[in-house]
N, CA, C and O of each residue as an XYZ file, in Angstrom:
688
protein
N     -43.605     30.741     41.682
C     -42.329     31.405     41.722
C     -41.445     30.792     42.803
O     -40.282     30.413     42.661
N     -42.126     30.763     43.813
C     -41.268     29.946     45.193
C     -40.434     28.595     45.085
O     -39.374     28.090     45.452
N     -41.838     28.271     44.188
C     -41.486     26.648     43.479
C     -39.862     26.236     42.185
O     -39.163     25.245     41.972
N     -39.925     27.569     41.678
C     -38.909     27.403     41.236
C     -37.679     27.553     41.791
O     -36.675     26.983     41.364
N     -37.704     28.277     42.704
C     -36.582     28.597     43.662
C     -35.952     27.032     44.262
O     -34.938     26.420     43.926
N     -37.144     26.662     45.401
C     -37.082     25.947     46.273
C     -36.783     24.757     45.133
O     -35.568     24.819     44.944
N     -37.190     23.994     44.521
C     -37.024     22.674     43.599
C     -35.267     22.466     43.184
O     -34.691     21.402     43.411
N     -34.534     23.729     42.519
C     -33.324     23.296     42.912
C     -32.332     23.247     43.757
O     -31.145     22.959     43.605
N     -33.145     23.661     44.954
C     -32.604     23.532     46.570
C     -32.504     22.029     47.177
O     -31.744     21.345     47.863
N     -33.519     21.958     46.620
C     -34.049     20.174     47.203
C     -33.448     19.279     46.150
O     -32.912     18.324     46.712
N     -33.298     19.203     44.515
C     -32.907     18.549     43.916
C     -31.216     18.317     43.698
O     -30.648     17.402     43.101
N     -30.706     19.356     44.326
C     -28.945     19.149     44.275
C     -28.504     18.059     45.409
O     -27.746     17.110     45.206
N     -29.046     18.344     46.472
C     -28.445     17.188     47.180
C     -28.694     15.788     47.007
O     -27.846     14.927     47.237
N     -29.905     15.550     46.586
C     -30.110     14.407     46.130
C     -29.577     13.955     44.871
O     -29.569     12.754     44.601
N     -28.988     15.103     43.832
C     -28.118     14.574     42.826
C     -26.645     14.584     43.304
O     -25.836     14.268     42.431
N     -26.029     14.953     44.799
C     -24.552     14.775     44.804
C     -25.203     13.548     45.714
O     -24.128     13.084     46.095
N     -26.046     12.822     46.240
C     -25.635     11.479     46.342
C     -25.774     10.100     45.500
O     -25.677      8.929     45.867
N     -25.999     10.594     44.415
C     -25.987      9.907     43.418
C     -24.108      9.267     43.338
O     -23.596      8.249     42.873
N     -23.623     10.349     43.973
C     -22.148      9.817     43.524
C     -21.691      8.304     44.458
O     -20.895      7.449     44.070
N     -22.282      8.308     45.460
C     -22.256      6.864     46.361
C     -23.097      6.226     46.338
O     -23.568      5.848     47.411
N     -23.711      5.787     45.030
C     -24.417      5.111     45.119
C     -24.007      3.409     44.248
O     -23.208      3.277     43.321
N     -24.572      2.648     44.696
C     -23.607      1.248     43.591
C     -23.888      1.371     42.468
O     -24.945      1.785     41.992
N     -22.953      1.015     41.952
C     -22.594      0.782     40.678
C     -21.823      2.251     39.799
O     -21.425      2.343     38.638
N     -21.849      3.683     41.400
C     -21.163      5.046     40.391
C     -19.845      5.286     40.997
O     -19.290      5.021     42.063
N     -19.602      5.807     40.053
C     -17.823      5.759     39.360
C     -16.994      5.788     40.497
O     -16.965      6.928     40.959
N     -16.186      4.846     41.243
C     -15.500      5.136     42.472
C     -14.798      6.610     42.554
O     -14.936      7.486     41.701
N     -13.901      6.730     43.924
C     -13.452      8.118     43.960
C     -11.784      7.682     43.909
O     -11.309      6.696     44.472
N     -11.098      8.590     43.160
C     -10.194      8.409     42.914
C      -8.893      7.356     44.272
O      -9.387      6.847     45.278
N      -8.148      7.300     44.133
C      -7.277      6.314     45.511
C      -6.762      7.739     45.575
O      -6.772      8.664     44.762
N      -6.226      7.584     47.036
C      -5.892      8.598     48.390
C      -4.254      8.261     47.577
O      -3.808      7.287     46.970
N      -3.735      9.531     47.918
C      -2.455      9.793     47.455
C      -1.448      8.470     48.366
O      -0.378      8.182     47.831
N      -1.693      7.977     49.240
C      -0.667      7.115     49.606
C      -0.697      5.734     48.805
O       0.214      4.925     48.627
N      -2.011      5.717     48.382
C      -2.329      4.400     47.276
C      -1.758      4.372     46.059
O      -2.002      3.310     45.487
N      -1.112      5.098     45.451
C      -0.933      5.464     44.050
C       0.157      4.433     43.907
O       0.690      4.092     44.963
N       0.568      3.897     42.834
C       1.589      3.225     42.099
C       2.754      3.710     42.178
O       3.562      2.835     42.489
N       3.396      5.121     41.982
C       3.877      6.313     41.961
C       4.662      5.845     43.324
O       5.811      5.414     43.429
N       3.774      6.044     44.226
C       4.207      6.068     45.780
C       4.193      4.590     46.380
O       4.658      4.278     47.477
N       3.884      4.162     45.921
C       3.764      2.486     46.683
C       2.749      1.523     46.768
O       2.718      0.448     47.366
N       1.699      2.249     45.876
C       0.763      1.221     46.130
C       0.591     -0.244     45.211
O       1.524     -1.047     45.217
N      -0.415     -0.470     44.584
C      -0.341     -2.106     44.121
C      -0.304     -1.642     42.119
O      -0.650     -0.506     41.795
N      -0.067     -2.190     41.534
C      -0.331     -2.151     40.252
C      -0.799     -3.234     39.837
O      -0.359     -4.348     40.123
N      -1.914     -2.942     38.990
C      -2.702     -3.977     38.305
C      -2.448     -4.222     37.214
O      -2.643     -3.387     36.331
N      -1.881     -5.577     36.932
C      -1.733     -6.058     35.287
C      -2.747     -6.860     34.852
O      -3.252     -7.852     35.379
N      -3.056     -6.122     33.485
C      -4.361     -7.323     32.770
C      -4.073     -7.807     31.678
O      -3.382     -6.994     31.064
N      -4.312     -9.081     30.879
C      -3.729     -8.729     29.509
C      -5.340     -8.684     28.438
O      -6.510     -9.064     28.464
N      -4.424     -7.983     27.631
C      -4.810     -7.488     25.979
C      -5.947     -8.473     25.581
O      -6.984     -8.067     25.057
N      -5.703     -9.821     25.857
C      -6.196    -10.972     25.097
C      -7.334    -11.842     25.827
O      -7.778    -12.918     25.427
N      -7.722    -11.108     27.033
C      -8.312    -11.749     27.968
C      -8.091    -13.150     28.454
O      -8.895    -14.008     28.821
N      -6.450    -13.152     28.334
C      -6.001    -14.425     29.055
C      -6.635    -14.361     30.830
O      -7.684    -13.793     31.134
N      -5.828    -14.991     31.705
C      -6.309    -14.619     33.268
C      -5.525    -13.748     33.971
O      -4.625    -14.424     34.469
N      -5.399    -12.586     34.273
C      -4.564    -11.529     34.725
C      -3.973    -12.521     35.796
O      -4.541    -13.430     36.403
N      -2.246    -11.944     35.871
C      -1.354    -12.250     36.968
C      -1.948    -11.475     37.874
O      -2.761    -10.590     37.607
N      -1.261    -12.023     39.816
C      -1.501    -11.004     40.724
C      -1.115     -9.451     40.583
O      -0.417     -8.991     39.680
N      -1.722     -8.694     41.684
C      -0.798     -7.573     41.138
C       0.665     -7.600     41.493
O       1.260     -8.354     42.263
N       1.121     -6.573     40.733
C       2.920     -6.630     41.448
C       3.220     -5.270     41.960
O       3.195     -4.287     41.220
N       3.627     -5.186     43.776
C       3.774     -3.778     44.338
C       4.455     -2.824     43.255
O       5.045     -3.140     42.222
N       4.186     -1.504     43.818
C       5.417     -0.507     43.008
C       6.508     -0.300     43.405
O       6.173     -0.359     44.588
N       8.111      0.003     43.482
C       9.024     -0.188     43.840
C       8.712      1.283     44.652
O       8.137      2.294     44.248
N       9.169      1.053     45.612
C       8.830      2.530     46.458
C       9.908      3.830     46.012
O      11.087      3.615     45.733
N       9.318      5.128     46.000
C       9.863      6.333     45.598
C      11.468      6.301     45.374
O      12.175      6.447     44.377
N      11.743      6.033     46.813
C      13.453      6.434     47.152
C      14.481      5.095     46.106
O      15.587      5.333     45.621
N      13.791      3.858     45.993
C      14.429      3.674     44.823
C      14.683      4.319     43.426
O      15.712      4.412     42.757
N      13.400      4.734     43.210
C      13.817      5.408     42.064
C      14.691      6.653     41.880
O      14.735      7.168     40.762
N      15.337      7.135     42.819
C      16.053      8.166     42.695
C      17.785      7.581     42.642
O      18.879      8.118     42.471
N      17.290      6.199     42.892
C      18.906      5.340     43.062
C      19.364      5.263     41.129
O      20.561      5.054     40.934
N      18.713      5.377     40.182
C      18.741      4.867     38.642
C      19.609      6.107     38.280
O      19.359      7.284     38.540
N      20.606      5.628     37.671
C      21.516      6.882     36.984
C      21.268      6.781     35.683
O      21.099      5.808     34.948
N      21.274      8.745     35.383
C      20.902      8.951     34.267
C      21.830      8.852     33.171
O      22.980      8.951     33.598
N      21.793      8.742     32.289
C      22.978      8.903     31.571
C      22.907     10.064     30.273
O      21.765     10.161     29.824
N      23.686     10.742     29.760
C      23.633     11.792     29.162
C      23.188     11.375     27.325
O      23.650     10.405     26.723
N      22.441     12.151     26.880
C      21.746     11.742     25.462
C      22.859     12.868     24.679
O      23.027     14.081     24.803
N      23.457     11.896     23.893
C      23.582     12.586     22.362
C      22.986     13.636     21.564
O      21.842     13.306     21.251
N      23.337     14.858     21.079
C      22.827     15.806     19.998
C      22.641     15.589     19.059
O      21.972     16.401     18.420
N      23.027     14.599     18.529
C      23.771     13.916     17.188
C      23.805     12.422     17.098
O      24.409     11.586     17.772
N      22.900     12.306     15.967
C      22.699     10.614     15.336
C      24.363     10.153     15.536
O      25.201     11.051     15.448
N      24.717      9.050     15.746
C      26.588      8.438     15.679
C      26.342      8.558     13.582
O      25.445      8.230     12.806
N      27.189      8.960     13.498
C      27.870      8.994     12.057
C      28.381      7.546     11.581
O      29.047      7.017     12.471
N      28.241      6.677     10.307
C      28.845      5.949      9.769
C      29.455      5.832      8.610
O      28.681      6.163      7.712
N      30.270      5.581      8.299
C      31.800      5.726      7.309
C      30.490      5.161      6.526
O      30.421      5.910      5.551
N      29.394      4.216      6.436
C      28.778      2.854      5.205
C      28.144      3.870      4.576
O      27.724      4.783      5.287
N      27.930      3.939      3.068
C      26.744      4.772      2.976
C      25.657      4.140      2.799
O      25.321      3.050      2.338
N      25.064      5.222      3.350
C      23.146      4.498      3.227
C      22.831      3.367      2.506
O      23.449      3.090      1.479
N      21.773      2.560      3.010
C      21.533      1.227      2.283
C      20.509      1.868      1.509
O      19.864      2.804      1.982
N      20.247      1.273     -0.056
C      19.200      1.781     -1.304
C      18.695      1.264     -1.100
O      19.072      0.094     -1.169
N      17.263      1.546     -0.618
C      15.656      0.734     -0.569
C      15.599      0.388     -2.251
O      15.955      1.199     -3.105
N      15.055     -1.037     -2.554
C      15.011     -1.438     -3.738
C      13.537     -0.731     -4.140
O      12.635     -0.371     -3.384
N      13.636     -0.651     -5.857
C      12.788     -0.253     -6.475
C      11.306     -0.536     -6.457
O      11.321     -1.556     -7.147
N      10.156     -0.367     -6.181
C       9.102     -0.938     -6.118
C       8.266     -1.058     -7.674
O       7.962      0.008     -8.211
N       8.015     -1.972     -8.162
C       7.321     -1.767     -9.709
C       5.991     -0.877     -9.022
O       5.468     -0.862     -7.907
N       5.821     -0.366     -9.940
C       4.774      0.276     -9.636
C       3.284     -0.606    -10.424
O       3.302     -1.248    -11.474
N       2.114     -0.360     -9.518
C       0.648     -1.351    -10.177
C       0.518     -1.394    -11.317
O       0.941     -0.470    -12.010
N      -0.196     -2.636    -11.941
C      -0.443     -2.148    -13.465
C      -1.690     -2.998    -13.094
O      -1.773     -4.103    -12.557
N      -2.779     -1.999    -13.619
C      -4.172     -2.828    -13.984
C      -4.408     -3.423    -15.500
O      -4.308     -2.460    -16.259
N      -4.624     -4.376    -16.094
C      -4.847     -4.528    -16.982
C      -6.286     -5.133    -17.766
O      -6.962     -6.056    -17.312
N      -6.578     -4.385    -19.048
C      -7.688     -3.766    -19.041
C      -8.259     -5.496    -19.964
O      -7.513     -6.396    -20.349
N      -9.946     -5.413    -20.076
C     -10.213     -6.787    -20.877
C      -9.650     -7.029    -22.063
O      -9.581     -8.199    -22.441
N      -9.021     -5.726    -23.068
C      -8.766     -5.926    -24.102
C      -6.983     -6.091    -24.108
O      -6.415     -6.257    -25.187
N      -6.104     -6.020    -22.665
C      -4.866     -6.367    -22.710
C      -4.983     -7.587    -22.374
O      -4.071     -8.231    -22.892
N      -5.973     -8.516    -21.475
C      -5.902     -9.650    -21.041
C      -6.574    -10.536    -22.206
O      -6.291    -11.732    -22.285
N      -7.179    -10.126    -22.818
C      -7.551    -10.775    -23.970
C      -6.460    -11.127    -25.075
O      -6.394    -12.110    -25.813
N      -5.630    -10.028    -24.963
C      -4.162     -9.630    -26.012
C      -3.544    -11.197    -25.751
O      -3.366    -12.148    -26.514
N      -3.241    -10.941    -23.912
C      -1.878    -12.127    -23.520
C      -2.717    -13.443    -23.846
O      -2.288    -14.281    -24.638
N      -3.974    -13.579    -23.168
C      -4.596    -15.179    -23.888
C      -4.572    -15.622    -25.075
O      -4.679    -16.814    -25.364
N      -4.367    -14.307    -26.210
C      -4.164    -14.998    -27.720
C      -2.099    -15.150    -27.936
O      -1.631    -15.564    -28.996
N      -1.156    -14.717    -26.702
C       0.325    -14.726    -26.893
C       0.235    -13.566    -27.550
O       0.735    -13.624    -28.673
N      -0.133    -12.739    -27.312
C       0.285    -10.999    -27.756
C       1.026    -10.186    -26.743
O       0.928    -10.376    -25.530
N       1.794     -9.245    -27.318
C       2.091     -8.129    -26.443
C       1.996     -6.977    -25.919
O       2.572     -6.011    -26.418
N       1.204     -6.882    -24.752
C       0.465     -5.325    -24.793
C       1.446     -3.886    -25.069
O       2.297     -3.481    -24.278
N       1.225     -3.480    -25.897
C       1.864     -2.680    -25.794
C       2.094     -0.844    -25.947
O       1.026     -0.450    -26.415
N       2.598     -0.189    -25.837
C       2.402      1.323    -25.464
C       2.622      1.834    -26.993
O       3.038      0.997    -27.795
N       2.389      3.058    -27.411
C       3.232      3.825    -28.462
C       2.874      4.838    -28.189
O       2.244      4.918    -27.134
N       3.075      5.975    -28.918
C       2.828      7.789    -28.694
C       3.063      8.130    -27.771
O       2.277      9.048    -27.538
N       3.913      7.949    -26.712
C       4.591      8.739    -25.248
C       3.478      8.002    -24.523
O       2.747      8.678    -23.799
N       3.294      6.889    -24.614
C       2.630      6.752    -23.209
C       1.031      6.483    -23.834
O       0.381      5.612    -23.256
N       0.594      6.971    -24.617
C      -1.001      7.446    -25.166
C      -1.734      6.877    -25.627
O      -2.940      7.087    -25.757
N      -0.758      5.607    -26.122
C      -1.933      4.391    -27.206
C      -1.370      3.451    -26.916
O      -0.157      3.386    -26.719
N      -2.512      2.162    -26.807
C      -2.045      1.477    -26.314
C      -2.832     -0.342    -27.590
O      -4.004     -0.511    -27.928
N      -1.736     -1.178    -27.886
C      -2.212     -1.739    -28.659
C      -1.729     -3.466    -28.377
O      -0.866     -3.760    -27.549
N      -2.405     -4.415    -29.160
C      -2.371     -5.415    -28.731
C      -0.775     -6.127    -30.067
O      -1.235     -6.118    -31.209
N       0.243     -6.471    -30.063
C       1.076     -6.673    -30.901
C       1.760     -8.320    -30.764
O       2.623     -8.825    -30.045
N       0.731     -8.891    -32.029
C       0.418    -10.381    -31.661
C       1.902    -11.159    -33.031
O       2.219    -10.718    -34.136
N       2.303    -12.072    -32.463
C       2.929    -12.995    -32.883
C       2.125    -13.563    -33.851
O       0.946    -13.889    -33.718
N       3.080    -13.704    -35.193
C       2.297    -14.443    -36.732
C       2.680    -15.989    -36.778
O       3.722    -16.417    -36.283
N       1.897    -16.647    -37.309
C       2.575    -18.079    -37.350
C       3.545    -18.175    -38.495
O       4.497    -18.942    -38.354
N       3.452    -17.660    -39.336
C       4.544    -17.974    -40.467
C       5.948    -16.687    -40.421
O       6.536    -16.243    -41.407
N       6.189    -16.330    -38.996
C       7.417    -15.644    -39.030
C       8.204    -15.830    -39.632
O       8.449    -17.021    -39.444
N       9.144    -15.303    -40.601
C      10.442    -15.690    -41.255
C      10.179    -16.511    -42.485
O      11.056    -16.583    -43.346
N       9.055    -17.122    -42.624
C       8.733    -18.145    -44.038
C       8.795    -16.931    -45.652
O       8.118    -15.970    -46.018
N       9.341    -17.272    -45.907
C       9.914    -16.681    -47.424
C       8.595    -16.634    -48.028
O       7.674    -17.363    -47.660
N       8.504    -15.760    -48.971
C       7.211    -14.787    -49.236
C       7.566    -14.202    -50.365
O       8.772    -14.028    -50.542
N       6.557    -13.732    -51.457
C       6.996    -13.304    -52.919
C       5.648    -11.994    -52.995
O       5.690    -11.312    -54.019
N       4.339    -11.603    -51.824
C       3.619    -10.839    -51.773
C       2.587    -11.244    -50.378
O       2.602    -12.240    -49.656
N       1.771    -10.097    -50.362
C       1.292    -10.028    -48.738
C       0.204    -11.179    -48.765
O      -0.303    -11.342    -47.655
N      -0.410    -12.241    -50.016
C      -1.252    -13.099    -49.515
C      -0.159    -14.135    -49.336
O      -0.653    -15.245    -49.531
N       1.308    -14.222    -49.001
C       1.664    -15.759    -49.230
C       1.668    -15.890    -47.332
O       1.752    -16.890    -46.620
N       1.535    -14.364    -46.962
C       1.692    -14.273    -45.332
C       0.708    -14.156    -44.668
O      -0.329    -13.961    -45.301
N       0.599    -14.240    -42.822
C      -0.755    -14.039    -41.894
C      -0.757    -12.495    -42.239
O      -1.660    -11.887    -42.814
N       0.559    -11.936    -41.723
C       0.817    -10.748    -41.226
C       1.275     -9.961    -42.681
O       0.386     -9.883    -43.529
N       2.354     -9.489    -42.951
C       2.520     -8.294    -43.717
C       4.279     -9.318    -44.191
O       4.974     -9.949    -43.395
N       4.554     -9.104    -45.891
C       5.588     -9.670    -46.341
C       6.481     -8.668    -46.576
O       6.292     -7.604    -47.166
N       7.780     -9.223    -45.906
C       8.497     -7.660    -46.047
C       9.158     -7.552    -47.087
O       9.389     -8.662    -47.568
N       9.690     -6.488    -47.825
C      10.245     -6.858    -48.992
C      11.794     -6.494    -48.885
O      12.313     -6.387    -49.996
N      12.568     -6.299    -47.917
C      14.032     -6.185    -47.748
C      14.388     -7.638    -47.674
O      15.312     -8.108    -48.337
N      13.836     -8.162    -47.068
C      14.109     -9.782    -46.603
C      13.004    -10.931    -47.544
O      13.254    -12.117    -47.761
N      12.314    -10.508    -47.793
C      11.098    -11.304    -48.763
C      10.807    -12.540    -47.773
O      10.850    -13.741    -48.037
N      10.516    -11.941    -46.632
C      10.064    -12.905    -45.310
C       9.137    -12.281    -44.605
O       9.163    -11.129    -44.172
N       8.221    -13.182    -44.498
C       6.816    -12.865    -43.424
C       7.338    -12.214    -41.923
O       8.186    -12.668    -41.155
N       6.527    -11.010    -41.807
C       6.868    -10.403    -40.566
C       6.878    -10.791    -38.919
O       5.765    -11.012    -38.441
N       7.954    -10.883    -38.078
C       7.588    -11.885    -36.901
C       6.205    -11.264    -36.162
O       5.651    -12.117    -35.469
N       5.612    -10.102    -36.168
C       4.705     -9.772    -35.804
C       4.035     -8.785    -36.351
O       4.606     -8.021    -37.128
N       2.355     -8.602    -35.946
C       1.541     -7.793    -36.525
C       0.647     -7.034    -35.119
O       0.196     -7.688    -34.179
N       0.526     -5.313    -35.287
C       1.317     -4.846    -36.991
C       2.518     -4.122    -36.315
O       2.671     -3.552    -35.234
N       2.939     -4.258    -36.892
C       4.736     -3.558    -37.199
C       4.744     -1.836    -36.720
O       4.240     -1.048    -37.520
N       5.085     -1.519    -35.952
C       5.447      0.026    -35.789
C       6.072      0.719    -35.922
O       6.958      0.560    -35.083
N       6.414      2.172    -36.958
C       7.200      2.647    -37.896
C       6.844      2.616    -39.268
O       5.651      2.493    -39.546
N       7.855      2.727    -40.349
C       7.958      2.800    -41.139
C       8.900      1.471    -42.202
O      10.094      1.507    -42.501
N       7.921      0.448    -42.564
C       8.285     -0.691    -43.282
C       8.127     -0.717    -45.088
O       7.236     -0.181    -45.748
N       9.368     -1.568    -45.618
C       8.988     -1.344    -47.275
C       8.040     -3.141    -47.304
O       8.655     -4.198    -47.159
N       6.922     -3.077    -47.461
C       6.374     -4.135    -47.787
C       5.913     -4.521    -49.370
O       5.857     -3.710    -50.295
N       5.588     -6.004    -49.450
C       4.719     -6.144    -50.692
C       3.209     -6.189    -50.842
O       2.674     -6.895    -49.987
N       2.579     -5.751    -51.505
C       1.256     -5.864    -51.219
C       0.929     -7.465    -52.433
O       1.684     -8.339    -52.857
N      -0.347     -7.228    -52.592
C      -0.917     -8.130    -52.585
C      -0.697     -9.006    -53.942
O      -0.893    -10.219    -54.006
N      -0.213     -8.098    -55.124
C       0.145     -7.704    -56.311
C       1.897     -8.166    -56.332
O       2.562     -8.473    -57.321
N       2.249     -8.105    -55.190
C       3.946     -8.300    -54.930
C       4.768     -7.083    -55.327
O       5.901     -7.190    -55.795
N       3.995     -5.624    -55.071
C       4.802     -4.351    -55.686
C       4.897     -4.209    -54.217
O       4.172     -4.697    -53.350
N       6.085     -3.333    -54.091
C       6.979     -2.509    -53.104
C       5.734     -1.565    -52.967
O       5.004     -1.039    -53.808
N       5.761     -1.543    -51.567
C       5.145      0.241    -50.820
C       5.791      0.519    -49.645
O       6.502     -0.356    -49.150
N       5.642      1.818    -48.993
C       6.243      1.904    -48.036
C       5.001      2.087    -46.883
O       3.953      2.585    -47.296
N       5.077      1.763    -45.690
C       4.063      1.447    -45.028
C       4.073      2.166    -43.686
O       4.903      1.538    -43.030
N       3.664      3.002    -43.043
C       3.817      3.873    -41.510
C       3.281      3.641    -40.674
O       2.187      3.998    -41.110
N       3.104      3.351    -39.846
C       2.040      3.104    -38.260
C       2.708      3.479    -37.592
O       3.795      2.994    -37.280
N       2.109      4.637    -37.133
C       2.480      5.148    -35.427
C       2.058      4.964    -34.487
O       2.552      5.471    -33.479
């Protein structure tokens, strides 16, 4: 019981001289040392170039020589109006089957508000005159009796089929 008493009697002083001992944490500088008041300031740099000497602090009573000058309530107003930050496109990832689209000269493209999304490829015989849908790659139209510039067509087209009869044709 004694032992517990007495042990942190004896062990405190020997832990407050731990504080002078080398290598523990110095004690703060005496108020006449301070930067504030006159003492030295230490510059180091960022980059571990070789620090300059130090450079004194300008003593107190100068600093009371600096006139203040009075701050504004109010941003200054300008007649210009605001400059428009330009538009930023916004990201587009594109998926194996759109990058596959552009390597064959296709156009990726959207339909249904946004919802479907399809590959809309250029025909080689665009515009070549046509009498039914085998004389074309793509689809023969029958207003113009010319192969369609691309496939497939979105909407509502009068084509020929294969037979060279008129139908009317929808893809949404």
């Amino acid at each position: 019981m004694r032992l517990r008493l007495i042990l942190p009697l004896v062990l405190l002083p020997l832990l407050a001289g731990c504080q002078v001992l080398p290598g523990a944490k110095p004690a703060p500088p005496a108020a006449q040392d301070s930067p504030i008041t006159g003492g030295e300031i230490a510059v180091t740099s960022l980059d571990g170039a070789a620090a300059p000497a130090p450079v004194a602090a300008a003593p107190a009573d100068d600093m009371a020589l600096v006139p203040l000058l009075p701050v504004p309530d109010t941003m200054p107003q300008s007649d210009a109006p605001p400059a428009e930050a330009e538009p930023v496109a916004p990201a587009v990832f594109k998926t194996a089957a759109h990058l596959a689209c552009e390597k064959r000269g296709g156009r990726w493209s959207v339909a249904g508000g946004g919802t479907a999304a399809f590959c809309q490829t250029p025909t080689k015989d665009a515009g070549k005159s046509c009498r039914r849908s085998t004389d074309c790659t793509g689809y023969c139209l029958n207003t113009s009796n010319t192969c369609a510039p691309v496939t497939p067509m979105l909407g509502c087209h009068d084509i020929l089929n294969e037979q060279g009869r008129m139908l009317t044709q929808c893809i949404n």
